[in-house]
C-alpha positions in Angstrom: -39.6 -27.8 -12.2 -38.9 -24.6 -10.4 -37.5 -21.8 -12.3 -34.3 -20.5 -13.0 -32.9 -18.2 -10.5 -33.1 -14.4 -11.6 -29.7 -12.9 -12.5 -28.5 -10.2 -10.2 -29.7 -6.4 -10.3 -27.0 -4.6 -12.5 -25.2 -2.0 -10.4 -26.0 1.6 -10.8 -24.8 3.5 -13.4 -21.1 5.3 -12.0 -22.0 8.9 -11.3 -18.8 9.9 -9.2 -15.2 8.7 -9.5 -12.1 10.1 -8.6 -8.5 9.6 -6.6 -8.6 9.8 -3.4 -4.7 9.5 -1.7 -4.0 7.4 1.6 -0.9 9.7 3.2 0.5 9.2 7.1 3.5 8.1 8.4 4.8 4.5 7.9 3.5 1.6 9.7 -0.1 3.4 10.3 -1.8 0.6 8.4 -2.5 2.5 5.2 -1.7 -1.0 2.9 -3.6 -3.2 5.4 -6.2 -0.6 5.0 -6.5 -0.6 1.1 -6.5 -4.7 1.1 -9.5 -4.4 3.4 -11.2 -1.8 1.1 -10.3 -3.6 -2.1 -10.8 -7.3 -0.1 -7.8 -8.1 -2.1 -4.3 -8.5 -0.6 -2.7 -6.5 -3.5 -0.4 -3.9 -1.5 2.3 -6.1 0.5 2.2 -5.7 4.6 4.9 -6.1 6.6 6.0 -4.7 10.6 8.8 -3.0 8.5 8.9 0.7 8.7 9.0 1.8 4.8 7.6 -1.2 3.6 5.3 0.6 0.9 7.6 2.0 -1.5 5.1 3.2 -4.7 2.3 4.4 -5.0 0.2 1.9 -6.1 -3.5 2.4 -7.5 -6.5 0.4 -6.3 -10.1 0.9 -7.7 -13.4 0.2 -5.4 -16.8 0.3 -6.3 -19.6 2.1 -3.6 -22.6 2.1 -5.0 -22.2 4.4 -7.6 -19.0 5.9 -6.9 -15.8 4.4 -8.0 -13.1 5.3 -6.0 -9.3 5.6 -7.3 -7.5 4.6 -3.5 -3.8 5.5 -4.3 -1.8 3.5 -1.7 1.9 5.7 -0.7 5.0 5.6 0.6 5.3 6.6 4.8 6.2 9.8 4.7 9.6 10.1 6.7 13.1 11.8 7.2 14.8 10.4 3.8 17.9 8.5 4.4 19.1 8.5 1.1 18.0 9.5 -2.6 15.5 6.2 -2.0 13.6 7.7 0.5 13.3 11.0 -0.9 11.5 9.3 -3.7 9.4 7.8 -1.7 8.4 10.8 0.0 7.8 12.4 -3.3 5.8 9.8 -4.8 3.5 10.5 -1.8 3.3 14.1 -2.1 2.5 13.4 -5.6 -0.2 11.5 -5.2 -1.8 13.8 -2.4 -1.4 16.8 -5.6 -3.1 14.3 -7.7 -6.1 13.6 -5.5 -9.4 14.7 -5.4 -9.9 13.3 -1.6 -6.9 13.1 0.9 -7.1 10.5 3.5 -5.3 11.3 6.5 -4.4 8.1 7.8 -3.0 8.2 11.9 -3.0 5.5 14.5 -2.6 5.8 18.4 1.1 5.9 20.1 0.9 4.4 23.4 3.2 5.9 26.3 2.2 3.5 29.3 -1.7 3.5 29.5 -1.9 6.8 28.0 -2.8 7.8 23.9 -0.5 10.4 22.0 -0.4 11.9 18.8 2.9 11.4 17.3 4.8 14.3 17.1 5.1 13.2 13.1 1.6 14.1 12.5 2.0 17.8 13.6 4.8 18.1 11.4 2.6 16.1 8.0 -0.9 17.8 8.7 0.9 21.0 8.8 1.6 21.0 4.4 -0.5 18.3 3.2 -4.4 18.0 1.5 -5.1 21.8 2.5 -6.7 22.8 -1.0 -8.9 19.9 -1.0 -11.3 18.0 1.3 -9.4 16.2 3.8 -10.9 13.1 6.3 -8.8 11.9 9.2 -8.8 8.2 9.2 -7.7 7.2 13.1 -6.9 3.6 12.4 -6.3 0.1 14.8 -8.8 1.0 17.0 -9.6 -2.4 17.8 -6.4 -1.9 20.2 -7.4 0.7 22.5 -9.7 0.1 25.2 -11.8 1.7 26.7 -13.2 3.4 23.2 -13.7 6.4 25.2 -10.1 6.8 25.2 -10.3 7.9 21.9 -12.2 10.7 22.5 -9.6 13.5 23.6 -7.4 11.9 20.8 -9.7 12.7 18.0 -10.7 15.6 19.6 -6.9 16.6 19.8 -5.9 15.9 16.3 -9.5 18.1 14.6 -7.8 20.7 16.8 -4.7 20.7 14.4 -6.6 21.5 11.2 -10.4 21.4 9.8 -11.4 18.1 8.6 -14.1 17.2 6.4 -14.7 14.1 8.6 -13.4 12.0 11.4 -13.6 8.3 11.2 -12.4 6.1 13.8 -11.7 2.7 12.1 -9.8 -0.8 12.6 -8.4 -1.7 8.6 -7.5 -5.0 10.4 -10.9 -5.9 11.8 -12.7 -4.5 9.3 -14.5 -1.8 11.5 -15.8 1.0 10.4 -14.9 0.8 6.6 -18.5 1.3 5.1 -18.9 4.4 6.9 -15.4 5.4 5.9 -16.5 4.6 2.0 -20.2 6.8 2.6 -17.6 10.1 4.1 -15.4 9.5 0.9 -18.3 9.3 -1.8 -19.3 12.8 -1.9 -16.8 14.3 -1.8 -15.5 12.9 -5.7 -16.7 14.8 -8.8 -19.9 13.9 -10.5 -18.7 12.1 -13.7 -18.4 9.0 -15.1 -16.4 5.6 -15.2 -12.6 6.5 -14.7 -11.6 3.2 -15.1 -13.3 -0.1 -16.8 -16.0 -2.2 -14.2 -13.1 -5.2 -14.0 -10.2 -3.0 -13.6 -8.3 -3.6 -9.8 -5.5 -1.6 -10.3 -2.7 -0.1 -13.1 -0.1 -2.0 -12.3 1.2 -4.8 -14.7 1.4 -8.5 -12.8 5.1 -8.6 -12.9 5.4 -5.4 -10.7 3.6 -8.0 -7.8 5.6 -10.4 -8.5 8.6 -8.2 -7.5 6.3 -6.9 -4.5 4.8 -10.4 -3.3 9.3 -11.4 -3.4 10.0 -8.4 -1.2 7.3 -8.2 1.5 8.7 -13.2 1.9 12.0 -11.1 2.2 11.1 -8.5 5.2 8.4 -11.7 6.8 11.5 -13.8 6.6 14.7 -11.7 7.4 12.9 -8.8 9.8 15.7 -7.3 11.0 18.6 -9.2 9.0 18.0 -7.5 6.2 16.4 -4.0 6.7 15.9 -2.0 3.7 19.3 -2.6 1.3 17.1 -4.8 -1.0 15.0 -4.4 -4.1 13.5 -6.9 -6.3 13.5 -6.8 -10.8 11.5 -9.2 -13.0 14.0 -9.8 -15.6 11.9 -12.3 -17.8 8.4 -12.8 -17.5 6.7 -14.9 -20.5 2.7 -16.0 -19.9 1.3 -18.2 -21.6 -2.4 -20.2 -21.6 -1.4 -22.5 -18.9 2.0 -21.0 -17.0 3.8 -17.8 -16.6 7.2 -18.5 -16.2 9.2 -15.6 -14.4 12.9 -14.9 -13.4 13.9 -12.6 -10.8 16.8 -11.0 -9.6 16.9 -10.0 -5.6 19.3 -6.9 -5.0 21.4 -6.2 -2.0 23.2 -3.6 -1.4 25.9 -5.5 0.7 28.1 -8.9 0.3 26.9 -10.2 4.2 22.8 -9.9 3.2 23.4 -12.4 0.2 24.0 -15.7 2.4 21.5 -14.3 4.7 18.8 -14.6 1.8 20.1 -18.0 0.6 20.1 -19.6 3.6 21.8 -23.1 4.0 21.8 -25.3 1.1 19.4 -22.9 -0.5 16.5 -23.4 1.7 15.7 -19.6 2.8 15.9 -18.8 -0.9 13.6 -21.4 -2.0 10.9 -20.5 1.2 10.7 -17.0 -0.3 9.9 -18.2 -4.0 7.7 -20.9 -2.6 5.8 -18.1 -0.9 5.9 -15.5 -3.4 4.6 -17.9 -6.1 1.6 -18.8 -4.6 0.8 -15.0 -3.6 1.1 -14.5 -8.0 -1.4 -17.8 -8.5 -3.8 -15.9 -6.7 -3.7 -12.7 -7.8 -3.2 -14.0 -11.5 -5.3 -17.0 -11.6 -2.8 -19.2 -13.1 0.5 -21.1 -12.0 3.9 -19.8 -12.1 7.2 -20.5 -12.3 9.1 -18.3 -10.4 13.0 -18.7 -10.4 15.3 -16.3 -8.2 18.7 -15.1 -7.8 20.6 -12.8 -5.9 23.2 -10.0 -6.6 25.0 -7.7 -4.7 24.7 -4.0 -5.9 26.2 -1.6 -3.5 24.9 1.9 -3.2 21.7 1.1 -5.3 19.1 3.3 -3.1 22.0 6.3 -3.8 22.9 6.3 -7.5 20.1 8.0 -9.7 21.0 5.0 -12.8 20.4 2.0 -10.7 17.0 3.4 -9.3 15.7 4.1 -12.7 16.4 0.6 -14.1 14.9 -0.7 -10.7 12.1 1.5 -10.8 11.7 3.6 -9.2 11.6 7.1 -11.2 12.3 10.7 -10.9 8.7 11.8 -10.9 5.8 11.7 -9.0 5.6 7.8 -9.3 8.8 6.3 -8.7 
């Protein structure tokens, strides 16, 4: 009878830990990139500019560094009293931070590479009191790799960086060295957060997220950004959570748009957005959803507190 296998080595004690903030413009792949960290699909991903609209805490273990990745908003030109939260919510989280990830990606102009004029503007107030790493992401699309070369060399011309790392979030590339730059560079002290902890957001708050990103998958362009999702009941239990939802829209056309005929876009969403919440939570759900019309919500300071999204640094 052979014997029983030996139980794993326990992990070295945590000897460094703290936040490190993911900033950059929207649509650089900063969400893709945490999910890839955290190999969990907890931030929601969508070709939507403004997609990420909190910050949103994610905790990963590197040998014996726990690192506090704090996913943000784009930064952007605001629109309305929405987006300037947003933007503040990201600025928050870089004041926060012990680490600043500078988080870029390539613009193409015909064969050639660029650096959006956007990153001038971002690296010129952000993470200067505190170790900075540019993070040149969705390299897996540029080819020849020398072509990055005078990119990267172009962009550590706009500031000093503690690093440069060239990585694909999608592919997977580059993300163990990108974890090794980051390490250091935390304090020396203990757990921040307990070993099982993934992130400080309640389950309901997905819920909303998992309904919004089926929205922007489903609509694209249909229904841009006038939309914001509340849990309005959410009761777990041993076997089920059971969870209503109410889908704002800030006009009167969007609403059919999300219904769909006879229901059937409305129901494609939940569908989606339900089994998203099994995962995460291990458990079924029943998820019921409705939709309202609530002009002007992303303007008026009262609707985006009950939605939300708050004054301070983490709306």
């Amino acid at each position: 009878m052979s014997p029983p296998p030996s139980p794993p080595p326990e992990p070295p004690p945590i000897r460094r830990a703290g936040l490190v903030a993911m900033v950059g413009r929207s649509n650089v792949g900063k969400s893709t990139l945490m999910n890839a960290l955290l190999g969990e699909a907890l931030a929601i991903v969508s070709p939507t500019p403004q997609t990420t609209r909190h910050r949103i805490l994610g905790v990963v273990r590197h040998e014996d560094t726990q690192i506090g990745l704090l996913d943000t908003p784009g930064l952007h030109r605001p629109q309305n009293r929405l987006g300037k939260l947003m933007n503040a919510a990201a600025r928050g989280a870089v004041e926060e931070a012990d680490v600043v990830l500078f988080v870029t990606a390539p613009l193409r102009k015909g064969n050639e590479l660029h650096i959006s004029p956007g990153d001038r503007t971002l690296l010129a107030d952000i993470g200067k009191d505190k170790p900075t790493l540019l993070v040149l992401n969705k390299i897996d699309q540029v080819r020849p790799k020398q072509a990055l070369l005078p990119l990267l060399s172009e962009l550590s011309g706009l500031r000093e960086f503690a690093a440069a790392v060239p990585i694909s979030a999608r592919a997977e590339d580059g993300l163990g060295l990108l974890l090794s730059e980051i390490a250091p560079r935390l304090p020396r002290r203990g757990a921040l957060w307990p070993d099982d902890d993934l992130t400080d957001r309640p389950a309901r708050f997905f819920v909303a997220e998992f309904v919004r990103e089926e929205i922007l998958l489903l609509t694209r362009q249909e229904v841009p950004y006038g939309v914001t999702v509340v849990v309005d009941s959410y009761v777990e239990t041993e076997k089920m959570a059971r969870i209503q939802a109410t889908i704002h829209v800030d006009r009167e056309s969007h609403k059919p748009i999300l219904i769909g005929k006879g229901g059937s876009r409305l129901r494609d969403i939940g569908t989606a957005a339900r089994e998203r919440a099994q995962q995460l939570m291990g458990q079924k759900v029943h998820l019921e959803l409705f939709v309202r019309v609530t002009e002007g919500w992303a303007e008026n300071p009262e609707r985006l507190r009950d939605f939300g999204y708050d004054e301070g640094k983490n709306p």
